[in-house]
N, C-alpha and C positions, 0 to 999 in steps of 0.2 A: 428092224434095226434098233438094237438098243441106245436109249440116250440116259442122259442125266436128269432126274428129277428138277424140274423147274419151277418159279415161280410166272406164273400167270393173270395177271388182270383181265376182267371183261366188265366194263362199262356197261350196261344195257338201259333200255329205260327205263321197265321196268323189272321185277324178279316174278317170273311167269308164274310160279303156283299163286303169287298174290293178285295176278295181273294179266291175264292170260291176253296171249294175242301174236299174230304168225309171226312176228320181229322177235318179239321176246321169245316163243315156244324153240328159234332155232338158235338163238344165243344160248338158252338153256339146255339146250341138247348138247350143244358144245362142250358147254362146262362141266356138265356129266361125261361125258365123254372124255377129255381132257382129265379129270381126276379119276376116272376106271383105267387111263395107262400110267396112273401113279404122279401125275403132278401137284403141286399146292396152286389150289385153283380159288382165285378173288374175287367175288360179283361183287361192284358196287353200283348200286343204284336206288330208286328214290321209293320211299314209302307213303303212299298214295292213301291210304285210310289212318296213315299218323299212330299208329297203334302196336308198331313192331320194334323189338330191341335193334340197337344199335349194329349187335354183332352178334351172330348167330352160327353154327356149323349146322347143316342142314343137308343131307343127301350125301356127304363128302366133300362140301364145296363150303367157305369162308363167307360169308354175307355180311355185308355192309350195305345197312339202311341210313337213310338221313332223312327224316320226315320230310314232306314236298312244300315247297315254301309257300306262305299266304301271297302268292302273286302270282295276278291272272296272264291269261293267253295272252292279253293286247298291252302286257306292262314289257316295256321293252328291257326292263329290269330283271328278268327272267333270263335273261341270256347270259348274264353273268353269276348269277346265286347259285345253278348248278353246276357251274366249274369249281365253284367256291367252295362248294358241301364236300363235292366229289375228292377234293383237294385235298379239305382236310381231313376226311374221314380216313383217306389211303395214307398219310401221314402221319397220324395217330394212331393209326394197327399194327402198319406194317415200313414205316419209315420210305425212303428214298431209293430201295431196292426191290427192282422185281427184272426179269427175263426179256416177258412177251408182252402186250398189252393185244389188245384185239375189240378195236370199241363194235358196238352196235348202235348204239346214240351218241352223236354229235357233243351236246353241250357236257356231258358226262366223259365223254372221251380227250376231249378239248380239257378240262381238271386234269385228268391224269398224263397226259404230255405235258402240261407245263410243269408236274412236277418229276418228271422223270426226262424229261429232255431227249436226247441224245444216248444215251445209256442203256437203252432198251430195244429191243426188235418192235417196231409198230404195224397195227395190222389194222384198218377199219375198214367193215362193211358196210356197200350206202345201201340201205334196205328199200329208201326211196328220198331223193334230195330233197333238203329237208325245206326249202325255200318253195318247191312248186308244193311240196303236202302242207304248207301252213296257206298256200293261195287257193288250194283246192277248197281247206277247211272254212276257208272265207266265204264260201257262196250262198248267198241269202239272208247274209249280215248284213246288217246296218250300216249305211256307209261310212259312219265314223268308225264303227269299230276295223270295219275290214281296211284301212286307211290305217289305224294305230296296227294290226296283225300286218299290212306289206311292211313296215320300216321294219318289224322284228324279224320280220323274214325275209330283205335283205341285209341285216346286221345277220342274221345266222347263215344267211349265203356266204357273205366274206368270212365267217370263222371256218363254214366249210371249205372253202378252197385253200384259206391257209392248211388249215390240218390235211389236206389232201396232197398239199406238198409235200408237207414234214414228214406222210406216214411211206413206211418202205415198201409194204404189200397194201395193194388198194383192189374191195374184191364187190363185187355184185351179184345179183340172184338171175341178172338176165341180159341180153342183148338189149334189147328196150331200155332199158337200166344206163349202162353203159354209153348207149347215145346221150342221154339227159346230162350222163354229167360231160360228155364233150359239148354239148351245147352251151352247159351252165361254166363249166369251167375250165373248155379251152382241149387242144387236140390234145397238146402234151400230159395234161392227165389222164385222158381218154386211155391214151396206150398202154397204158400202164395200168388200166382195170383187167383184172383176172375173171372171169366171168364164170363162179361155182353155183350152181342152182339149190334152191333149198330140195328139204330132203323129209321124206314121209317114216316113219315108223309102222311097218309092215307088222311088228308084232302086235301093236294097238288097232292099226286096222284095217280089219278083216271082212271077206266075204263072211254072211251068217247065212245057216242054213235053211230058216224056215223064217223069209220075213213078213208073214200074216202073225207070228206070234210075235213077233218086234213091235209090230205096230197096234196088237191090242195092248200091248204094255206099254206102250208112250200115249195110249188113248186117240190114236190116230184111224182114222176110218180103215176098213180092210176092204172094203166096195168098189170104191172109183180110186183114177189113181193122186201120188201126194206127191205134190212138188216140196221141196225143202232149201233155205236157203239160211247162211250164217253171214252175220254183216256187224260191222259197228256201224249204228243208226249214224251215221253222218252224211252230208252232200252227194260226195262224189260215189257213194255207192251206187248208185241209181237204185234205189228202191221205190221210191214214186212213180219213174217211170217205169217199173215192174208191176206197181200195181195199176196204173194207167192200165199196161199191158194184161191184167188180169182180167181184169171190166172188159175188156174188148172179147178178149176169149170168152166169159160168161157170156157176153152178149151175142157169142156167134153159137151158144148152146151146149158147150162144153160142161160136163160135171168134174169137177175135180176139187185139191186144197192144195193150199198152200202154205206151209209153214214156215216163221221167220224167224231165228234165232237170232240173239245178238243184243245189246243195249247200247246205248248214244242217246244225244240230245234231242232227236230226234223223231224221238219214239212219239210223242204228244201227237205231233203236226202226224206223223205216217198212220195212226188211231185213227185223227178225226179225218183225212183223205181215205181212209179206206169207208168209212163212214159214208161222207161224203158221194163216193162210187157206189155205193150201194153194194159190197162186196164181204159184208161183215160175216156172210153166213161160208164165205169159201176161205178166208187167210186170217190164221192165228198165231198172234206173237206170243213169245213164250220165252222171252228174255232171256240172260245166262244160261248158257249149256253145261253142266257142271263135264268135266273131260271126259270120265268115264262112263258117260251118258252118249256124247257126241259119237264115236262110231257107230253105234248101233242107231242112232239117226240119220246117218249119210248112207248105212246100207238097208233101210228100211224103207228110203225112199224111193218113187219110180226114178226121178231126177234128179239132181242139184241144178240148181239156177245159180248163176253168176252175172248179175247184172251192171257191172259196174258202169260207170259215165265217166269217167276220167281216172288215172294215175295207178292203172293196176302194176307194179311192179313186179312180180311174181304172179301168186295165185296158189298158196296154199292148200287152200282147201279146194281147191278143185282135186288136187293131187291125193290128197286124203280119200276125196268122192271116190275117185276113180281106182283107189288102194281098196276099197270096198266093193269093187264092182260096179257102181253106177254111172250112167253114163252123166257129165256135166252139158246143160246146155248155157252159152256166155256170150256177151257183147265182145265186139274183133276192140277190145282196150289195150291197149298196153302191152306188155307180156301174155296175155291170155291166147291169142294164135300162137305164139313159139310153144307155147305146151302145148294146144289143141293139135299142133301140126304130127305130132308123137300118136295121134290119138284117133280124132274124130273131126277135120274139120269141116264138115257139114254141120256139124254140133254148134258151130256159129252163126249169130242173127247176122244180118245183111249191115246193123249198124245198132247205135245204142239207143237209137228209140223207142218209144211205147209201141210205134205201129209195127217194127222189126220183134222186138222181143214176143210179142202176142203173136206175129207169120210162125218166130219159131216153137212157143208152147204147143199154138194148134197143129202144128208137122208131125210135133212128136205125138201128140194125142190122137192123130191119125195116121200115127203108126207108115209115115211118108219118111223119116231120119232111118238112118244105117242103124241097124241093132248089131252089136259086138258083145260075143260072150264075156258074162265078169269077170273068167280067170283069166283071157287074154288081155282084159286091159289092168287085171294086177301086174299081170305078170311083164306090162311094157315099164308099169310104175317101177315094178324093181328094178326095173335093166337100167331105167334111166335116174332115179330117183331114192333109191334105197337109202337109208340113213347111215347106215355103218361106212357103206361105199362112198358117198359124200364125205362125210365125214375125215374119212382115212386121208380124202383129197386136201382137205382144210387143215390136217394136222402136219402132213406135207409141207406143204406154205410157210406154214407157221414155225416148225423145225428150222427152215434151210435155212445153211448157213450157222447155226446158233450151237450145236453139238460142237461143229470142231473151231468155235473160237472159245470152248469152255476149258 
């Protein structure tokens, strides 16, 4: 269907080539997307290393940075400074006109409604409410702090349900999803969630044909086999209780490794526990995946681990894993059985404990879990998760209505 060039905003948190991470990589597929059928497409969002122009054209797409303000997670001052940025920077580019908006982060999207009001199609995706991801983040804080982090995260509870009124299209990555925000904010927005799944890029990644040579090139053993797993070092990933579960598996005689990608706050305390377990000669971190490194580690691997302990929303990268051919093994979290269920759910531990995550390492390591060829489990990722085909979905949404009131 042909439409009219339009103008576009997308709020995100961050702009993923600076900032990578699963929210941001499908807000940015979007807007790539969105400007290859010819639209003028807007990212504005916040510059997190302070070092990027203001305005940029980059890929096809209009960038808008605003350096990330000097105010921390537990300042509840923070909830206002990035509608503030957001506000001004879309007022200063591009004035009081645009189309579609389509936030991906709250306090960014929250700026650009109040200056566009009424006058625009509104679209925002909850990737995960933003009220239980700042309670997750709080675990093992200090109590004063985690005390200052709940008021900021019921002050951004209530801006999210405001904006959840206001926006016309309200869309989610999951069923899982979708309940959270009927809990958090009531039936009547419930029904009104659209429920699009994120979406993998089939051309990035791939089954590879020979992975003993993948893995002497990432200096990864080619003898026993290599677990792999990608995390922002935070709480609620359960990475502790993974490597609990690693100890327990060396200790039932198993040879293997395990490798951990990803950086957070977390990395210090997850060093000296593996320390600690005495497990330093099987699990290496390896910080940042640069992108074009990352498929050829999700198919080099025997597994991906997903360990999460609370507020899986999605589950990206399993989706990746399994676009490479490998099987995921994962905690029943969140969203992580609605994708398993497409797939492998014996691939799930009994629960997200150390003593569940370690039953299911050592199943697989004794070759006791279902084995599914890797083309077949691309080829369910395309049926269900292809990017173009999602995609197409989102742009739908987003159109209706909007052509013929032009």
């Amino acid at each position: 269907m042909e439409s009219k060039r339009l103008r576009i905003v997308i709020p995100m948190l961050h702009y993923h080539p600076d900032y990578p991470s699963g929210s941001t990589r499908l807000a940015f597929d979007e807007a790539l997307f969105l400007a290859s059928l010819g639209h003028e497409v807007w990212v504005v969002t916040q510059d997190v290393e302070r070092n990027k122009p203001e305005y940029s054209f980059e890929k096809g797409l209009h960038i808008l940075r605003y350096k990330s303000p000097a105010v921390g997670a537990f300042d509840p001052r923070r909830v206002n400074v990035h509608q503030k940025r957001t506000r001004e920077l879309l007022l200063r580019y591009i004035g009081n006109h645009a189309d579609i908006i389509h936030g991906h982060s709250l306090l960014h999207y929250k700026g650009a409604l109040s200056l566009y009001r009424k006058s625009v199609k509104t679209c925002y995706s909850v990737h995960s409410p933003v009220r239980l991801e700042m309670i997750a983040g709080s675990r093992g804080l200090p109590l004063a702090h985690r005390v200052r982090l709940w008021i900021v995260a019921w002050l951004a509870n209530r801006i999210e349900c405001q904006c959840l009124e206001r926006t016309d299209c309200i869309m989610a990555n999951s069923d899982f999803t979708k309940s959270l925000i009927g809990r958090l904010h009531g039936v009547n927005i419930q029904q009104r969630v659209k429920v699009i799944p994120g979406w993998v890029d089939l051309e990035k990644f791939k089954i590879i044909p020979n992975r003993e040579v993948a893995r002497f090139r990432l200096g990864w053993p080619i003898d026993i086999p290599v677990f792999f797993t990608l995390r922002r070092l935070v709480p609620r990933m359960g990475l502790d209780r993974l490597l609990h579960g690693v100890q327990k598996v060396k200790s039932a005689g198993y040879k293997f490794n395990l490798i951990i990608g990803g950086s957070g706050p977390l990395r210090t305390q997850l060093e000296a526990l593996t320390r600690s377990l005495n497990i330093e000669d099987l699990v290496r971190f390896v910080g940042f995946i640069p992108d074009d490194i990352l498929p050829i580690m999700y198919a080099a691997a025997d597994a991906f681990v997903l360990p999460t302990a609370e507020l899986e929303c999605f589950g990206l990268i399993a989706l990746e894993s399994l676009a490479c051919g490998r099987p995921v093994l994962a905690t029943p979290v969140g969203a992580i059985p609605e994708i398993m269920s497409r797939f492998e759910p014996k691939w799930l531990a009994q629960n997200e404990s150390a003593d569940a995550i370690a039953q299911l390492l050592i199943s697989f390591l004794k070759g006791e879990l279902p084995a599914h060829n890797p083309e077949s489990l691309r080829q369910r990722v395309a049926k269900y998760y292809s990017k173009d085909h999602v995609l197409e979905q989102i742009v739908i949404i987003l159109l209706e209505g909007i052509n013929s009131s032009l």
